[in-house]
C-alpha positions in Angstrom: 4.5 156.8 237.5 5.0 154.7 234.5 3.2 151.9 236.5 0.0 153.9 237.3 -0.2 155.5 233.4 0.0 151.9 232.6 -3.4 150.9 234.8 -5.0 153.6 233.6 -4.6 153.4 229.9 -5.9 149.6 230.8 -9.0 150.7 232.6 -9.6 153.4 229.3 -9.2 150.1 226.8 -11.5 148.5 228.8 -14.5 150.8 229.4 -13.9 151.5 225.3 -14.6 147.5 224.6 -17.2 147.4 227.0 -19.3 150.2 225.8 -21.0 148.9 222.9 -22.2 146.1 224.9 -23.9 148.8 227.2 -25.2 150.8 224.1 -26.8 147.5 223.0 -28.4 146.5 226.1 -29.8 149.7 226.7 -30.5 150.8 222.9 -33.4 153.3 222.4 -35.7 152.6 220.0 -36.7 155.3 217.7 -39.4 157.0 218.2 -41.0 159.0 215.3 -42.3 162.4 216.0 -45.5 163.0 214.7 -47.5 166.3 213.2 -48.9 168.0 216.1 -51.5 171.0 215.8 -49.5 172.4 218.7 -46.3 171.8 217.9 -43.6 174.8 217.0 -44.0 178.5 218.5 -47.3 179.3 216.9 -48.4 176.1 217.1 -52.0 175.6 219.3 -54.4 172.8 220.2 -56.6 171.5 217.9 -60.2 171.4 220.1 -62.1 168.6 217.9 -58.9 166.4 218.2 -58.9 167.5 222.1 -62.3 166.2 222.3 -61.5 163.0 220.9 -58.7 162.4 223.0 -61.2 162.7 226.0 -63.6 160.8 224.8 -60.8 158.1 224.7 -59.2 158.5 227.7 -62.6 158.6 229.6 -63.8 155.6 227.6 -60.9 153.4 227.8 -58.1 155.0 230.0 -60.0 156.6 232.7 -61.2 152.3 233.9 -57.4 152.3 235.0 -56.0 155.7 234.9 -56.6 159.0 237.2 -56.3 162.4 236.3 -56.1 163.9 240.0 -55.5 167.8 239.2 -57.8 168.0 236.4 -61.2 169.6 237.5 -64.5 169.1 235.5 -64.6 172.9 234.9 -61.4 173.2 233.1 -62.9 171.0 230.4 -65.1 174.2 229.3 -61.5 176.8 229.0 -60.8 178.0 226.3 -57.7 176.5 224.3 -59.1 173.1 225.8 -61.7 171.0 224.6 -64.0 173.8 224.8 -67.3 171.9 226.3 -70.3 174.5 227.2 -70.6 175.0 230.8 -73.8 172.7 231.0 -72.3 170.1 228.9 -69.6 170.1 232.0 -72.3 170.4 234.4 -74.0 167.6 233.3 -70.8 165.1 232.9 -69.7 165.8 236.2 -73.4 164.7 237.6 -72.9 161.6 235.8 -70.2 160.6 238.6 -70.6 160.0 242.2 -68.1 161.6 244.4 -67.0 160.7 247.7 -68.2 162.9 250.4 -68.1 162.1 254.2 -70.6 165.2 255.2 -73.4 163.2 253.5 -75.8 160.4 254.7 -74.5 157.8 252.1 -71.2 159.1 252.0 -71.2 160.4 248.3 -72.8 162.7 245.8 -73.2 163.9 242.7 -70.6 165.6 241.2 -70.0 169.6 240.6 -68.0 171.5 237.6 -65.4 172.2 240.8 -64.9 168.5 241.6 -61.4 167.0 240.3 -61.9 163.9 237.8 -62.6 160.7 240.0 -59.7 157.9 240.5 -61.5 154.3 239.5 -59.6 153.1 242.7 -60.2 153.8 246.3 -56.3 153.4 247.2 -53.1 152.4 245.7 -53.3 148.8 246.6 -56.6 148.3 245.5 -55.0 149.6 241.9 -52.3 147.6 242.2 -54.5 144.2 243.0 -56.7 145.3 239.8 -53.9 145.1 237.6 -51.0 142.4 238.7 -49.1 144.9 240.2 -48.4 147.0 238.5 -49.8 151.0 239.4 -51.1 152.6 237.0 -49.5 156.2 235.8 -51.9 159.2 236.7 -52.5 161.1 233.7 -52.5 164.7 235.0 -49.4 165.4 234.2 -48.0 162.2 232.4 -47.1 164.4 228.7 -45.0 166.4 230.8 -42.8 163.4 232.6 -42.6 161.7 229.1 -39.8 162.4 226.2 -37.8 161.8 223.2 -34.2 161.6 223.5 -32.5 162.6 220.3 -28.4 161.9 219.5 -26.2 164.3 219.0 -26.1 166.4 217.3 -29.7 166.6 216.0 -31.0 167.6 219.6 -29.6 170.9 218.7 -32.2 171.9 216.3 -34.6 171.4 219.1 -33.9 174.8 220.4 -34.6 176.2 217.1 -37.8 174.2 216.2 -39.4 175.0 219.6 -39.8 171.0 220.0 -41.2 170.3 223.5 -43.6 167.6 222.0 -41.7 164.5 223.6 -44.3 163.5 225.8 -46.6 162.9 222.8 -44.7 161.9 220.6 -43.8 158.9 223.1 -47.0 158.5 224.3 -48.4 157.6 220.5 -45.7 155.2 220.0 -45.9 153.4 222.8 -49.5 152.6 222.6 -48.8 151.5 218.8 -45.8 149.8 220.2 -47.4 146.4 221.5 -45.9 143.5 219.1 -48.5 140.0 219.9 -44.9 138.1 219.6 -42.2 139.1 221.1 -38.9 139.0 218.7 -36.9 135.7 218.9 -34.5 135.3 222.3 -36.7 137.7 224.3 -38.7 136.3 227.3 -41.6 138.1 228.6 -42.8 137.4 231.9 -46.1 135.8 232.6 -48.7 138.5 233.1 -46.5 141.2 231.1 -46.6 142.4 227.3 -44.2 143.1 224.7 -43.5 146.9 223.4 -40.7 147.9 221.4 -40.9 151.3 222.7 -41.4 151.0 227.0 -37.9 150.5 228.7 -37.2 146.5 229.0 -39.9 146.0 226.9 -42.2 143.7 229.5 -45.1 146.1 230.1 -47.9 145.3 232.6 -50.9 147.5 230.7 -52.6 145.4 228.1 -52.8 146.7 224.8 -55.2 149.5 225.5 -56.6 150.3 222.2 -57.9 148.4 218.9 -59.6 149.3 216.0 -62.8 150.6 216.1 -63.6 150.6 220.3 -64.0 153.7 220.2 -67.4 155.4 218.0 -66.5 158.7 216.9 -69.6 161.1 216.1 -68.1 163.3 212.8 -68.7 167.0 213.5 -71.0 168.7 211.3 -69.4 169.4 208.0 -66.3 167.7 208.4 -65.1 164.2 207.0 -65.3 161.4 209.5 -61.9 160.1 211.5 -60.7 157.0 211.6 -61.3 154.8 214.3 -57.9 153.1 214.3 -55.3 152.4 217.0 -52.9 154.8 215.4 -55.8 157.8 215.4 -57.0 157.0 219.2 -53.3 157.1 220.0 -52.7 160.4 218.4 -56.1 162.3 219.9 -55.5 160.8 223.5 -51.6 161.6 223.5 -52.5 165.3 222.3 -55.1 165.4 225.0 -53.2 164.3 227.5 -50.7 167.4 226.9 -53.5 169.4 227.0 -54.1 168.1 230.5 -50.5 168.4 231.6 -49.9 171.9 229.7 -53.3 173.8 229.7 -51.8 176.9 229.5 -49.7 176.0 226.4 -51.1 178.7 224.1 -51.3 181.8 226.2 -47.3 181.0 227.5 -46.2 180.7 223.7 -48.6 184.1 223.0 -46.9 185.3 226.1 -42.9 184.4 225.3 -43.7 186.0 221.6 -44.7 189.2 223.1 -42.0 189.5 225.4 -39.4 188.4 223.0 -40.9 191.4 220.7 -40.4 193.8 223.4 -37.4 193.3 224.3 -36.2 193.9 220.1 -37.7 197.0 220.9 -36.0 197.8 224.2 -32.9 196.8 222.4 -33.3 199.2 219.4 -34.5 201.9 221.9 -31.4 201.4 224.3 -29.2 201.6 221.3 -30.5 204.7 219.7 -30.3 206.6 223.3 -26.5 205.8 223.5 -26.0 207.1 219.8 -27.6 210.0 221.2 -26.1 210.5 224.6 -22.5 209.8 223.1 -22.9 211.8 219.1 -21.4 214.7 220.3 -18.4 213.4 222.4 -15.2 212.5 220.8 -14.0 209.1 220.8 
């Protein structure tokens, strides 16, 4: 017995003096969480910003990126980017869809049609880029987070927080570093990013100042055209595209968190009534 506690208090000493060497090599940077429009339990989607963040992703991400389950129409919901119905029309027409039933085996696009992939198949995407697939954006926000250390993950269930996705998404695409710190190797045809896991990215730095013209709405100041801005709009419009229904669930949860106060109150009142006249 005395042999076997012995072992074991020697395999304890050692997986104690061998854990900060796994904390190091698998530290996680820290990743600042931004100011979102939707963020907290009232919090909702700002549409201008939403607009933006398309107008990035289908400038710039979209050459790379798919979004398979978002359809043209659901760019003209409410809570979304809000585009009129023939401003949707018209942008899907701008896109040729496949379509075996027809003569040259494509057509137009409809509001119904989902947003086109810019590859045919999965090889094809990943000859394009090294190979390396590229994410599809549909639901990306969604698979995305922030892991916070104990025990400040715990105010997460008070503050609502469910902006992860986002949040990592912005500092990723601000993460790229041109050179890498000293003693790390990137591989030829790979990037450095402080924030993606190992650090050696395949995607290019996406974004740079000014590729992408903003046209300020009418009566409002313009927005900067800076990696740190594009990062921000895109990032909030991909939650929108992973999360849609965002506002009416939080509308929804409110409603049914006040009913059931009231169910309570009702539920308690009945049994002071049922039981005020029997003795105790």
């Amino acid at each position: 017995m005395l042999k076997i506690k012995t072992i074991l208090a020697a395999v304890a000493m050692s997986a104690l003096c061998a854990a900060p060497t796994v904390a190091q090599e698998h530290d996680t940077p820290h990743i600042e969480k931004q100011n979102w429009s939707f963020a907290g339990i009232f919090g909702t989607y700002d549409t201008n910003q939403l607009r933006r963040g398309f107008q990035v992703f289908r400038e710039v991400c979209s050459s790379c990126h798919s979004a398979n389950l978002i359809a043209f129409r659901t760019l003209s919901d409410e809570g979304g980017p809000h585009f009129t119905e023939g401003q949707v029309k018209a942008l899907a027409a701008e896109y040729d869809i496949a379509d075996p039933s027809t003569d040259s085996g494509t057509r137009p696009g409809v509001a119904a049609d989902k947003w086109p992939a810019p590859f045919v198949s999965e090889q094809e995407a990943r000859d394009a880029n090294g190979g390396s697939l590229p994410p599809d954006f549909s639901v990306l926000a969604k698979a995305r987070g922030v892991t916070d250390a104990f025990p400040w993950w715990i105010t997460n269930y008070f503050t609502g927080y469910a902006e992860g996705g986002p949040d990592y998404i912005h500092a990723l695409i601000t993460g790229y570093k041109e050179t890498p710190p000293e003693g790390v190797d990137i591989p030829e045809g790979k990037h450095y990013n402080a924030i993606f896991p190992g650090h050696a990215i395949g995607m290019a730095p996406p974004l740079a100042d000014g590729v992408v013209t903003y046209v300020a709405e009418e009566g409002q100041e313009p927005v900067p055209e800076t990696v740190d801005q594009y990062s921000k709009d895109v990032a909030a419009y991909m939650m929108w595209m992973a999360e849609p229904g965002l506002v009416s669930r939080k509308e929804t949860g409110f409603k049914v968190i006040l009913f059931l106060i009231l169910f309570a109150g009702l539920m308690y009142a009945t049994k002071r009534k049922l039981w005020s006249g029997i003795e105790h």
